[in-house]
Residue frames as qw, qx, qy, qz and C-alpha x, y, z in Angstrom:
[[0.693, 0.487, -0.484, -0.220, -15.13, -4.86, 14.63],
 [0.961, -0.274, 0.032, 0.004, -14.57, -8.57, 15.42],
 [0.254, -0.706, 0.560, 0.350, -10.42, -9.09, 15.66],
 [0.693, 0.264, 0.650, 0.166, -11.22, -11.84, 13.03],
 [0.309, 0.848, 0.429, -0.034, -12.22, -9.17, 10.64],
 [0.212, -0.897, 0.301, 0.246, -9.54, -7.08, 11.83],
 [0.661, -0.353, 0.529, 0.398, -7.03, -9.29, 10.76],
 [0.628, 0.373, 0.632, 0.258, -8.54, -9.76, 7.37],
 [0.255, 0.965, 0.021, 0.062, -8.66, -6.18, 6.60],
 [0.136, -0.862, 0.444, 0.201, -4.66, -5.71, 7.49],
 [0.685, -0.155, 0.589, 0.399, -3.60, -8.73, 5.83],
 [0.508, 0.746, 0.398, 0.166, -5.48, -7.30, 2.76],
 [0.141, 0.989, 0.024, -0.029, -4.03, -3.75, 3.10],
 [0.562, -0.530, 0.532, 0.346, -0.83, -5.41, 4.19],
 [0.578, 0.264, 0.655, 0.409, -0.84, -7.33, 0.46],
 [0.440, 0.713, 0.526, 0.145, -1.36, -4.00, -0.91],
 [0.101, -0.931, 0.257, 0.240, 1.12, -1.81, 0.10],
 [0.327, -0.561, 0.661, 0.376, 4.00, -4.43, -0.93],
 [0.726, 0.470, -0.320, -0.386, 2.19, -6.05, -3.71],
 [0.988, -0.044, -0.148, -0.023, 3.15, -9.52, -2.38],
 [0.468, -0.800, 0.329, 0.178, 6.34, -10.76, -1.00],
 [0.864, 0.278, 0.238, 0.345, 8.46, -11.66, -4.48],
 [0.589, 0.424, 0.024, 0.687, 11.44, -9.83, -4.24],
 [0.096, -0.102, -0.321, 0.937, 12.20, -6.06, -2.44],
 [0.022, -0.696, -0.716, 0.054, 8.72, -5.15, -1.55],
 [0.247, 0.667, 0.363, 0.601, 7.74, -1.39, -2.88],
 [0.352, -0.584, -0.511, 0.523, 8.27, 1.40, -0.31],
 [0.125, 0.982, -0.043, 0.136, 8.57, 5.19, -0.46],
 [0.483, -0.767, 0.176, 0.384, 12.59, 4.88, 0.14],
 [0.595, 0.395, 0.328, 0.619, 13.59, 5.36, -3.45],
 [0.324, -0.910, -0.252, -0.056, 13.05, 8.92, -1.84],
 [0.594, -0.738, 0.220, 0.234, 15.95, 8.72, 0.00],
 [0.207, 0.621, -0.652, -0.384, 18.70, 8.90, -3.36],
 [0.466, -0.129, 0.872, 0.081, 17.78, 5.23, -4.07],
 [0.586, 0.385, -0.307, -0.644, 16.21, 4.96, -7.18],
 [0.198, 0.550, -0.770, -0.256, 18.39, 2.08, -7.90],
 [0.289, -0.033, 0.763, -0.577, 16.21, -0.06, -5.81],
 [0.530, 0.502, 0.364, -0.579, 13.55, 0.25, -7.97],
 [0.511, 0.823, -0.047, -0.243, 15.03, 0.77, -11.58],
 [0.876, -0.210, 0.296, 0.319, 17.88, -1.29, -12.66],
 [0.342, 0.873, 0.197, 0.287, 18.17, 1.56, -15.56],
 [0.184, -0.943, 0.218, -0.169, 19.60, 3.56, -13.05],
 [0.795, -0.319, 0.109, 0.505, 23.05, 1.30, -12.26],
 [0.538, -0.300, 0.101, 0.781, 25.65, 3.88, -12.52],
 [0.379, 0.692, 0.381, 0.482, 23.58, 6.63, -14.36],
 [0.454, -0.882, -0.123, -0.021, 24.81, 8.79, -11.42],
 [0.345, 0.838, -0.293, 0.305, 27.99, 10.92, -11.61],
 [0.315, -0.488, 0.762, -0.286, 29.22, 8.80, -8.42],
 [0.482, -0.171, -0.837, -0.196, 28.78, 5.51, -7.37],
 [0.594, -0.364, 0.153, -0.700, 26.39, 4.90, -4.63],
 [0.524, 0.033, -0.849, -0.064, 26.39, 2.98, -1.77],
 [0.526, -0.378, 0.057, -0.760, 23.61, 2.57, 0.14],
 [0.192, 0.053, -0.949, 0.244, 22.40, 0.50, 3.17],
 [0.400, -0.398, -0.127, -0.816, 18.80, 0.38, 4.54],
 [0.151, -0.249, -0.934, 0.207, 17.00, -1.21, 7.63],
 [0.527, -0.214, -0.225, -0.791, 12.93, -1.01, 7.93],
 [0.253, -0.280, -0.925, 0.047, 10.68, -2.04, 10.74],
 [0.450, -0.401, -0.350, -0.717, 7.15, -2.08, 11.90],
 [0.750, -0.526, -0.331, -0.226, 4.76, -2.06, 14.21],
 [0.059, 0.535, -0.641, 0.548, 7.50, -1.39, 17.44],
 [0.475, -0.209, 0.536, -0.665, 6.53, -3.62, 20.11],
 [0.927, 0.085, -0.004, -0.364, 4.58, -6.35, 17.91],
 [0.574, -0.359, 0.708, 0.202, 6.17, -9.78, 18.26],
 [0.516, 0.304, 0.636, 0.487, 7.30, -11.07, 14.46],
 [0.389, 0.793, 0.330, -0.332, 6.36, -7.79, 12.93],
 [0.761, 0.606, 0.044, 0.228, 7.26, -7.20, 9.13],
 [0.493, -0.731, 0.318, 0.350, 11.17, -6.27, 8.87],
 [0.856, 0.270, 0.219, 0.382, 13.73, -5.63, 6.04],
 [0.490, -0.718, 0.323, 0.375, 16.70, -4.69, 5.40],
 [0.721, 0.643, 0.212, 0.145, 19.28, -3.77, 2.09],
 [0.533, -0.460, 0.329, 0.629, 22.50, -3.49, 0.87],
 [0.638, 0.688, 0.288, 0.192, 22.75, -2.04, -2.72],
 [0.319, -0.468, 0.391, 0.725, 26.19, -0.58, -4.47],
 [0.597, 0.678, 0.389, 0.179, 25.98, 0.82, -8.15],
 [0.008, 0.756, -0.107, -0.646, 28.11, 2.71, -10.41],
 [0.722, 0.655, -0.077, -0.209, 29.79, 3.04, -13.88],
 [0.753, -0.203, 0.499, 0.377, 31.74, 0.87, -15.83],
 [0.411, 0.173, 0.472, 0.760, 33.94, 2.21, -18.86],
 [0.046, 0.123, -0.044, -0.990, 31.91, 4.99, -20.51],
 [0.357, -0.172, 0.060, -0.916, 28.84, 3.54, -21.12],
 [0.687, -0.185, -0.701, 0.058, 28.04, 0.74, -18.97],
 [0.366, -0.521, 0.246, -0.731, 26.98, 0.23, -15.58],
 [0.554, -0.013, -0.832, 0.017, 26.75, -2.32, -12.87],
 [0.343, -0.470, 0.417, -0.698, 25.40, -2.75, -9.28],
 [0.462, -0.048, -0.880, 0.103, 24.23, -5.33, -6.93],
 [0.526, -0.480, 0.167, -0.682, 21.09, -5.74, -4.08],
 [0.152, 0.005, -0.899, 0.411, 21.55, -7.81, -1.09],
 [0.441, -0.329, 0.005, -0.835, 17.99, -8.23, 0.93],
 [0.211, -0.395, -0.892, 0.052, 16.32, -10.17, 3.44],
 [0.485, -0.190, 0.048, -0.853, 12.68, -9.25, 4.54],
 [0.068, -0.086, -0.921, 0.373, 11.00, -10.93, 7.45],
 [0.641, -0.277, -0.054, -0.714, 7.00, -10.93, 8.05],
 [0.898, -0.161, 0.066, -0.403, 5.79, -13.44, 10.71],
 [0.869, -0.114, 0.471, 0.099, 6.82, -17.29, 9.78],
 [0.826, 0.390, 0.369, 0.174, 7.83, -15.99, 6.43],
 [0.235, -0.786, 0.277, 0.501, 10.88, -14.59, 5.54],
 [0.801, 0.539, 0.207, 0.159, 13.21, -14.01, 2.19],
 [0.365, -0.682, 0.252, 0.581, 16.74, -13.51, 1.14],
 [0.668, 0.629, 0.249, 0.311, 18.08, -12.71, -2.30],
 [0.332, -0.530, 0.439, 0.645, 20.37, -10.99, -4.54],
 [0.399, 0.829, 0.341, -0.196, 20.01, -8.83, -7.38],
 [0.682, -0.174, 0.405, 0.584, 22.61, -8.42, -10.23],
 [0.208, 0.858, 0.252, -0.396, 22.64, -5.26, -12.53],
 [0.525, 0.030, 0.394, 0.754, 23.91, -4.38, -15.90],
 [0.266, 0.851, 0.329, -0.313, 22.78, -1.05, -17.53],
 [0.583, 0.347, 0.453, 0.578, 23.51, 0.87, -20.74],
 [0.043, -0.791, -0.127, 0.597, 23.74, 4.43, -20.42],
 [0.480, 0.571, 0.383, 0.545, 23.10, 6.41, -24.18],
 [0.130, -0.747, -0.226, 0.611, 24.09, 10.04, -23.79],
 [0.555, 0.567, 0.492, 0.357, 23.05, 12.21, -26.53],
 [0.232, -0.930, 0.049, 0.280, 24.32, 15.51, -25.54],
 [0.622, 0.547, -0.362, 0.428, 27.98, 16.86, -27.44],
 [0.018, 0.481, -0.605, 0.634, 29.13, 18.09, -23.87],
 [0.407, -0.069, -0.884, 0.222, 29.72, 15.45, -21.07],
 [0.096, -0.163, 0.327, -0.926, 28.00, 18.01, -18.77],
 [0.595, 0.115, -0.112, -0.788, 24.54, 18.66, -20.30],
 [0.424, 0.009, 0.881, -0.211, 22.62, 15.77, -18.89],
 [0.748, 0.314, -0.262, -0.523, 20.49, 14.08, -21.96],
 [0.111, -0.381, 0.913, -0.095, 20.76, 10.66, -21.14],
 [0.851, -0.040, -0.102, -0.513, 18.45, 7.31, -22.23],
 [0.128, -0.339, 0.919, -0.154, 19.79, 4.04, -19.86],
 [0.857, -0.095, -0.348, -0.367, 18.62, 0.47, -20.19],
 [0.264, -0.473, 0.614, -0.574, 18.44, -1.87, -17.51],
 [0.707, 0.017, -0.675, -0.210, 18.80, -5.35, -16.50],
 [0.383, -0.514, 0.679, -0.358, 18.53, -7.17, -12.81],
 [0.687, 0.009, -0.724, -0.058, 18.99, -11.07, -12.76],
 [0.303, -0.539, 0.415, -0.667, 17.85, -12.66, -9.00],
 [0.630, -0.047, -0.716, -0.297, 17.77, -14.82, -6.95],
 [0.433, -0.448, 0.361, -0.694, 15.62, -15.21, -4.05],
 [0.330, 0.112, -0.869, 0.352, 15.28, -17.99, -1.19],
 [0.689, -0.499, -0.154, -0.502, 11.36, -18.33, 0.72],
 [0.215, -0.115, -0.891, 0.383, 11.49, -19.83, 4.26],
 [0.585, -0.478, -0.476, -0.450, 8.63, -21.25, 5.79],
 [0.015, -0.420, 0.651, -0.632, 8.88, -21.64, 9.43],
 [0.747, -0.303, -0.504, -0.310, 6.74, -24.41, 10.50],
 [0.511, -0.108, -0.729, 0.443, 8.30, -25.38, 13.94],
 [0.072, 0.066, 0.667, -0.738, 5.78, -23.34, 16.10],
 [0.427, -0.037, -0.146, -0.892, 2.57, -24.25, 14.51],
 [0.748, -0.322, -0.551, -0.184, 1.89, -27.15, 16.20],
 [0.542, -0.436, 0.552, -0.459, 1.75, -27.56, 20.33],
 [0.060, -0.300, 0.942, -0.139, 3.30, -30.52, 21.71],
 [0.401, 0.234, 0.856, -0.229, 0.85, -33.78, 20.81],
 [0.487, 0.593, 0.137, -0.626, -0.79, -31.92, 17.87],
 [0.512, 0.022, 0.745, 0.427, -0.99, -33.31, 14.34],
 [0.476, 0.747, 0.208, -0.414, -1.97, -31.97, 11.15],
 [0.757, 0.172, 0.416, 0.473, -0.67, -34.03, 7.74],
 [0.501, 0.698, 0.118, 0.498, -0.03, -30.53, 5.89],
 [0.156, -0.836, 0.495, -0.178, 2.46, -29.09, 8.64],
 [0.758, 0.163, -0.500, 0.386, 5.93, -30.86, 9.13],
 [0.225, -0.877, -0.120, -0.407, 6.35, -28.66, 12.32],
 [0.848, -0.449, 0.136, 0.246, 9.73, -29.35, 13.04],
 [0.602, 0.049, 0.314, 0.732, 11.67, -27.61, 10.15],
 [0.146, 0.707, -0.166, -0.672, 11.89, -24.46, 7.82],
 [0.557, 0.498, 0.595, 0.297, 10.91, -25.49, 4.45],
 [0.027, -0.722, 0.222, 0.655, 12.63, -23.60, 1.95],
 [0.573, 0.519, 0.524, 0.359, 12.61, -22.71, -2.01],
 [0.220, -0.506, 0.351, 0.756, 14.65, -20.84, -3.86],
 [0.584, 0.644, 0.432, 0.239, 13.76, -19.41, -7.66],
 [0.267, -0.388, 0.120, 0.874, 15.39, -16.67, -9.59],
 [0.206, 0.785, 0.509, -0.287, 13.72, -13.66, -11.26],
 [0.385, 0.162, 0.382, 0.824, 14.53, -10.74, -14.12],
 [0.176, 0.897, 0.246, -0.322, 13.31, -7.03, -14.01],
 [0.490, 0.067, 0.097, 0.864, 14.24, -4.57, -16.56],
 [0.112, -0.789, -0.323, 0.511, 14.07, -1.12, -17.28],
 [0.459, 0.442, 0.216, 0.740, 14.62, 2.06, -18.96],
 [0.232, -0.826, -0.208, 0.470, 15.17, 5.60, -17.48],
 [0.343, 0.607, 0.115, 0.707, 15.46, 9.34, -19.46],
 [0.419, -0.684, -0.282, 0.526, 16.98, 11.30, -17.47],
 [0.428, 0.607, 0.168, 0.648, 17.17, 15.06, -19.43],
 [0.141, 0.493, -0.260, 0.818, 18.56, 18.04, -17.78],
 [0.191, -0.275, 0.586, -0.738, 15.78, 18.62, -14.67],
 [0.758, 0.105, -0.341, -0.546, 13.57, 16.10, -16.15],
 [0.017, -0.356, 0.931, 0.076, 13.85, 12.63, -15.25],
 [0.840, -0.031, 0.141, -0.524, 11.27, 9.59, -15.76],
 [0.060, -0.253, 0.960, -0.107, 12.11, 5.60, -15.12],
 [0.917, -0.014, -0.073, -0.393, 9.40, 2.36, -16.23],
 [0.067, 0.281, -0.940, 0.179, 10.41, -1.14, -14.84],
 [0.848, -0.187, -0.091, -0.487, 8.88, -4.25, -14.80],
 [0.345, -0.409, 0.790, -0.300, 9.60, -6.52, -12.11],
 [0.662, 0.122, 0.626, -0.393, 9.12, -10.20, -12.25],
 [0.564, 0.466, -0.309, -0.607, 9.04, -10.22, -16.08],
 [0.471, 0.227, -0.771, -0.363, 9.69, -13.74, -16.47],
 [0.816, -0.310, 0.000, -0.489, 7.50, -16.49, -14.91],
 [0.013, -0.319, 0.866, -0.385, 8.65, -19.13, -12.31],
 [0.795, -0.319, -0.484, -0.177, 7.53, -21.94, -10.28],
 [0.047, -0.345, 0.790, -0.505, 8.13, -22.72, -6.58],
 [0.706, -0.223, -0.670, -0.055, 6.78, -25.71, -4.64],
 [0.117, 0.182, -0.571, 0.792, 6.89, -23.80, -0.85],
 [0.373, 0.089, 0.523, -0.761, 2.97, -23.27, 0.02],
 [0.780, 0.223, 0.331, -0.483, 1.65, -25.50, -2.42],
 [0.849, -0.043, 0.466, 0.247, 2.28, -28.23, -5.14],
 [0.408, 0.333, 0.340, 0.780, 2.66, -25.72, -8.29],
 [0.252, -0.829, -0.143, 0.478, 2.82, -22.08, -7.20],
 [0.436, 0.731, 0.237, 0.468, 2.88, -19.37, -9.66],
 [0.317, -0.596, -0.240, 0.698, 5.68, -16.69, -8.47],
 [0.282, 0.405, 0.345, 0.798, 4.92, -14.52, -12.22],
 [0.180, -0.794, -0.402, 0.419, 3.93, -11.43, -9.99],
 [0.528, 0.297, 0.217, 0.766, 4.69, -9.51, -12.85],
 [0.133, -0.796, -0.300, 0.508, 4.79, -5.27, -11.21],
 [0.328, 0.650, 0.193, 0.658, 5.02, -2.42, -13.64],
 [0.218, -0.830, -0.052, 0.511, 6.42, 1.28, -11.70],
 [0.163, 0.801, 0.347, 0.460, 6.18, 3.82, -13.43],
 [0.440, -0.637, -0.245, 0.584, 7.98, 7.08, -12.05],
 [0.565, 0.542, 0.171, 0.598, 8.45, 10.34, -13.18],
 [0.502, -0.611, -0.218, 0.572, 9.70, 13.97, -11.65],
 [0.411, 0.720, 0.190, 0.525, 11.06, 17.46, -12.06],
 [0.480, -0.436, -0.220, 0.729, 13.37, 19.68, -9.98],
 [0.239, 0.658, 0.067, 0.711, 13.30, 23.68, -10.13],
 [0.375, -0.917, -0.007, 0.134, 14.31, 26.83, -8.17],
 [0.019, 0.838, -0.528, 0.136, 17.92, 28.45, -6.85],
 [0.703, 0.064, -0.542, 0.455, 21.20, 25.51, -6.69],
 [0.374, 0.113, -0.576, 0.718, 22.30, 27.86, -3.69],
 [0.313, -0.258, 0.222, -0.886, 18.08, 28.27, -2.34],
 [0.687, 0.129, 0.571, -0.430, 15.30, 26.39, -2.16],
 [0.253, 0.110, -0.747, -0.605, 15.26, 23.22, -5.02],
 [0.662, 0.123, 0.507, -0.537, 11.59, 21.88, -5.02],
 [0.037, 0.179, -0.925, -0.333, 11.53, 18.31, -6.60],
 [0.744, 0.107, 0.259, -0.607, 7.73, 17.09, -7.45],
 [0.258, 0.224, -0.910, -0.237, 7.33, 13.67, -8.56],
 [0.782, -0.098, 0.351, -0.506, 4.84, 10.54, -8.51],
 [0.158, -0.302, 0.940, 0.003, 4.73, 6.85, -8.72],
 [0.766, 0.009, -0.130, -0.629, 2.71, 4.86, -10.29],
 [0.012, 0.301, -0.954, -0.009, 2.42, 0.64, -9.66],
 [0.889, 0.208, -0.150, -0.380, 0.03, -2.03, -11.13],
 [0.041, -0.333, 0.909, 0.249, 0.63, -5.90, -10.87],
 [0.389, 0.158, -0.716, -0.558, -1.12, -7.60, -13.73],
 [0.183, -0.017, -0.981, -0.057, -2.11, -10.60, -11.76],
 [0.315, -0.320, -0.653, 0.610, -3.93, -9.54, -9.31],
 [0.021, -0.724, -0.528, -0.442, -5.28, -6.16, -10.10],
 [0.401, -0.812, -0.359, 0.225, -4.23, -4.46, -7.78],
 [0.377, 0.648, -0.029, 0.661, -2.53, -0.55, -8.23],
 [0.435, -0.740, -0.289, 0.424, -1.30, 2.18, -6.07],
 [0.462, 0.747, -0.016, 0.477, -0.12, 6.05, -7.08],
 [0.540, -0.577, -0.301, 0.535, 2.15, 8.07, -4.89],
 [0.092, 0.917, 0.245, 0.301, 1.91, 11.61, -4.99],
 [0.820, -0.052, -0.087, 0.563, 5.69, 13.27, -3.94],
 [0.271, 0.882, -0.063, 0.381, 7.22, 16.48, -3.17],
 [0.777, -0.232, -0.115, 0.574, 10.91, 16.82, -1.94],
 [0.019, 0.991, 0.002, 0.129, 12.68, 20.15, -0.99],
 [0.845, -0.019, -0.108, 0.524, 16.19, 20.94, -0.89],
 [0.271, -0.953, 0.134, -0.012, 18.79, 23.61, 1.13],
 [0.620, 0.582, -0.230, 0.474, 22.15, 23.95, 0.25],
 [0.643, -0.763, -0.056, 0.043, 23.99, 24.53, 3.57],
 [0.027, 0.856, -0.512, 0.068, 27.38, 25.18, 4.80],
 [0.656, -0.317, 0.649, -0.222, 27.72, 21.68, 6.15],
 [0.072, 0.155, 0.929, 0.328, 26.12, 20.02, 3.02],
 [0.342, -0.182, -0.578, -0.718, 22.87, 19.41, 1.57],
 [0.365, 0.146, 0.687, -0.611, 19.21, 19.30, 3.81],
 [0.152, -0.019, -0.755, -0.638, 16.65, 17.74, 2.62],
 [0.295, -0.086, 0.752, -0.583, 13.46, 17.13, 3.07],
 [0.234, -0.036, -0.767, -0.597, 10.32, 15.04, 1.70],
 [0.542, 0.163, 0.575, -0.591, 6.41, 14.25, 2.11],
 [0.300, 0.026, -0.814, -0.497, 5.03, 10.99, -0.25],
 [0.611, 0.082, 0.114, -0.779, 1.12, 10.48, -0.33],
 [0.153, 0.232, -0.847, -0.452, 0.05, 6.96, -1.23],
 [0.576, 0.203, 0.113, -0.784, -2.78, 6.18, -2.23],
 [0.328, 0.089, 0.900, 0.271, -4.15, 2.53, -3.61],
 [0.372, 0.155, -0.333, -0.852, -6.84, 2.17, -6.38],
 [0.708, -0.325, -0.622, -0.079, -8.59, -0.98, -4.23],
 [0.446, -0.397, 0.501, -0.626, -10.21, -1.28, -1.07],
 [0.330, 0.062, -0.942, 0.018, -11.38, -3.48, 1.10],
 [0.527, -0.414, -0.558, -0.490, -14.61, -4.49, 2.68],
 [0.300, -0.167, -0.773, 0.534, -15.33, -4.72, 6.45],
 [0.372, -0.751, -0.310, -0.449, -18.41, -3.85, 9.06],
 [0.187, 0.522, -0.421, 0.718, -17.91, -1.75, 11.61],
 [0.066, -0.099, 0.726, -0.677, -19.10, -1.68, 15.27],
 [0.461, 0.301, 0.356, -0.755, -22.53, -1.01, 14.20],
 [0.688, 0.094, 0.717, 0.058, -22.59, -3.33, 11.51],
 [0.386, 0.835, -0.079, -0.385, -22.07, -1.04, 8.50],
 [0.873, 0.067, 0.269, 0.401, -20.58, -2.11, 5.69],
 [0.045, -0.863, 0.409, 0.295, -17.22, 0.33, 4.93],
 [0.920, 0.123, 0.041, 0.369, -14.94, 0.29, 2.78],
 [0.473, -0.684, 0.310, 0.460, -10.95, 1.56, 3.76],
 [0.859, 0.383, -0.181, 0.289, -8.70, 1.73, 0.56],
 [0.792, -0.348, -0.148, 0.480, -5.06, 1.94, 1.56],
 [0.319, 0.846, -0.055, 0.425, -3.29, 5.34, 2.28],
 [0.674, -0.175, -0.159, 0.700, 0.26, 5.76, 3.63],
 [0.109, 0.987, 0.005, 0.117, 1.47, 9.41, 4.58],
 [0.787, -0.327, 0.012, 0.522, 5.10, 9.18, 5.14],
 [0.102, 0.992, -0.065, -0.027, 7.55, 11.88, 5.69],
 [0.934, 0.117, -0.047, 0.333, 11.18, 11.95, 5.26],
 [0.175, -0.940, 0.249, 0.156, 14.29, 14.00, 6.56],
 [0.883, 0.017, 0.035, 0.467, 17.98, 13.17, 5.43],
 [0.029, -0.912, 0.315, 0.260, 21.25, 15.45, 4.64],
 [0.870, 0.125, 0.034, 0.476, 24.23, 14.55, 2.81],
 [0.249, -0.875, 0.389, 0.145, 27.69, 15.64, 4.21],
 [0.071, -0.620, 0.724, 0.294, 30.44, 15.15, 1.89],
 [0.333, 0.145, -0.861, -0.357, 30.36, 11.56, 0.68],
 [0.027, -0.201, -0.896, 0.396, 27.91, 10.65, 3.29],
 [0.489, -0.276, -0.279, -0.779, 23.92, 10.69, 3.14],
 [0.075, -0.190, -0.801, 0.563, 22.06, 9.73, 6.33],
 [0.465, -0.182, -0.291, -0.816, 17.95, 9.71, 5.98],
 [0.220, 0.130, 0.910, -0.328, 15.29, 8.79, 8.52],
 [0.390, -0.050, -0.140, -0.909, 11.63, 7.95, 7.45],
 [0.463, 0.170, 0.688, -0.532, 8.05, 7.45, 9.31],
 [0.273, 0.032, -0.724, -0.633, 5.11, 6.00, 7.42],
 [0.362, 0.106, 0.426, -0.822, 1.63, 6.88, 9.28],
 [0.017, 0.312, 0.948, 0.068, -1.37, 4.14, 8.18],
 [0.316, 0.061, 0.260, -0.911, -4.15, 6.37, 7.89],
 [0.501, -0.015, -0.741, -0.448, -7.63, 5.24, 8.25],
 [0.495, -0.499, 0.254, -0.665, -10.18, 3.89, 10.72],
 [0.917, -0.347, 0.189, -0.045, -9.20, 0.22, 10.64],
 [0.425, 0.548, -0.690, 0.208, -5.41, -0.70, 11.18],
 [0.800, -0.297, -0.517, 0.063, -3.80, -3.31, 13.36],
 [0.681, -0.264, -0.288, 0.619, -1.59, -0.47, 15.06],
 [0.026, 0.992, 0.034, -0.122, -1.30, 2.85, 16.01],
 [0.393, -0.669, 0.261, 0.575, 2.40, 2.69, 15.34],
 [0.563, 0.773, -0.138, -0.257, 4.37, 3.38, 12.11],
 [0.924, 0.181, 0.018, 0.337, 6.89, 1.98, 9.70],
 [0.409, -0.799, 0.350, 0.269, 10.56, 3.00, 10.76],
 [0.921, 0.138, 0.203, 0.303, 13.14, 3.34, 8.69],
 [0.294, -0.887, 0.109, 0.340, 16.75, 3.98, 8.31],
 [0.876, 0.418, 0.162, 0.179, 19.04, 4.65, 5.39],
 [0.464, -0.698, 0.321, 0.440, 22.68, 5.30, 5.46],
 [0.881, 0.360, 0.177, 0.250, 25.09, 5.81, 2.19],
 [0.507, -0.555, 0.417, 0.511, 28.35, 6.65, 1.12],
 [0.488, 0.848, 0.070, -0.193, 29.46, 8.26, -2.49],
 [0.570, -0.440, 0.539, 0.437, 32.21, 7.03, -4.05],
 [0.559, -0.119, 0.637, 0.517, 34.24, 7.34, -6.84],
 [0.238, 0.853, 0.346, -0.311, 32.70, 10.55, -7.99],
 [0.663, 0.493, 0.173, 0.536, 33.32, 12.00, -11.53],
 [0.364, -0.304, -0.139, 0.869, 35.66, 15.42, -10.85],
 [0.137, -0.019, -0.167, -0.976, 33.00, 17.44, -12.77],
 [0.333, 0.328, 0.610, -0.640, 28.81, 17.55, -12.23],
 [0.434, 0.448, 0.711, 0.325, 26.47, 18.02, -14.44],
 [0.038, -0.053, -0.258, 0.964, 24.90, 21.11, -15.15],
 [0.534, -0.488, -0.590, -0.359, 21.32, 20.36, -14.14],
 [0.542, -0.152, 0.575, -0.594, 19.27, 20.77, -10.59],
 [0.631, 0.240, -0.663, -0.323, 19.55, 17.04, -10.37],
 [0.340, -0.608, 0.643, -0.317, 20.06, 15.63, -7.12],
 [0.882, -0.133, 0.449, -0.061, 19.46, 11.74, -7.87],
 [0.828, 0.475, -0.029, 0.297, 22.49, 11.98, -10.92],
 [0.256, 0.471, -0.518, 0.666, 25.22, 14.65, -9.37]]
């Protein structure tokens, strides 16, 4: 395969794993206790608050290779209210983005005892995010070319609204959010630039087994944006161990798009690749503290790398009610 070709097939698969770059691009680290990340529903529906920190990078060794990074704090206000905040830049290449995500949620709880977890939360994020271009190495010295300024960072800034709604019932839990919901404009890569990437995710789940043996958590993901056409499902299963120390954990997510792309191989065949991630995950939480690494393996016969996507996620529990629920929950107690 020609490296032309090459490229085109990872930029494609690249544009399909994050579903463009408007806002926190979609991984598998809602995994890691982070719903919130995803689901604005979820600000404080969680018997602590949560604060969480993440950093993600690719491709080890490539120069510019995709990179991001997150701050995100949620908990409850009064009795049923909720608030939180996401911090984020994410880097790919010449193009990079910061922002900030504001969070109000409503938390209905329909149970008589505070315990028994029967809970329906609505969910709001306001944002606002910041594009930089990086023009100042695409021209060599003496070059011209009237649609590069190649001497600055051209930047544009718009702001964005997702909401949500999550039911979260005893070992049950399921969470829809649409990202993007209102349409914008930026003026960064062309004169009128649509940013209405409107994403729909779709998540749902179930925990059973022993609190003091093995809890096995199945779950999948679903995500579709509108414009574009393009989907992807992940297929989930997480395991938990009670320990002396604290909680082990551990997880394997499948993902799978519902588009491919086109390309001829050596022999001039025409293949098509759709996109599938395999990504495992380890973490523990000790006392107020949760520490979680996870890999994400490209499978397939054209990629641009043999490495994987790295990533690390640190958090800290705070301000935890003095009683639990009584549920095999682990992303509410």
């Amino acid at each position: 395969m020609s490296f032309k070709k090459l490229g085109l097939l990872v930029v494609f698969l690249a544009s399909q794993f994050s579903f463009s770059q408007e806002g926190i691009a979609v991984y598998s680290d809602y995994l890691s206790d982070n719903y919130y990340l995803l689901h604005p529903s979820m600000a404080g529906a969680a018997s602590c608050s949560k604060l969480r920190a993440t950093g993600r990078q690719q491709w080890f060794g490539q120069t510019d290779a995709p990179a991001l990074q997150t701050l995100s704090f949620n908990g409850r206000i009064g009795e049923q209210s909720g608030a939180g905040a996401i911090f984020y830049n994410d880097k790919n290449g010449y193009h990079s983005q910061t922002g900030i995500k504001l969070t109000y949620a409503h938390h209905i709880m329909f149970s008589r005892d505070n315990v028994d977890l029967n809970q329906l939360s609505f969910g709001v994020n306001v944002g606002l995010t910041q594009s930089n271009l990086d023009e100042t190495a695409f021209l060599r010295p003496g070059d011209f070319d009237p649609n590069v300024l190649g001497t600055n960072v051209q930047k544009d800034s718009y702001f964005n609204v997702d909401i949500g709604a999550s039911y979260n019932y005893l070992d049950f839990y399921a969470h829809a959010t649409v990202k993007n919901a209102i349409e914008t404009r930026r003026e960064l890569y062309s004169d009128f630039e649509s940013d209405n990437l409107r994403k729909l995710i779709l998540n749902l789940g179930y925990t059973f087994g022993e609190e003091d043996g093995l809890l096995w958590e199945p779950s999948i993901m679903f995500q579709s944006i509108s414009q574009t056409k393009e989907s992807s499902f992940d297929l989930n299963m997480k395991v938990y161990k009670q320990l002396e120390i604290g909680r082990l954990w551990g997880a394997l997510s499948y993902r799978r798009s519902l588009d491919g792309a086109q390309y001829k191989d050596d022999s001039g065949s025409l293949k098509t690749q759709k996109l599938q991630y395999i990504t495992p995950i380890v973490g523990i939480n000790y006392n107020k503290f949760m520490f979680s690494y996870t890999y994400s393996y490209l499978a397939g016969g054209a990629k641009f790398d043999n490495g994987g996507f790295h990533q690390i996620t640190l958090g800290m529990d705070l301000f935890c009610s003095p009683e639990k629920y009584h549920c095999n929950c682990p992303a509410i107690n």
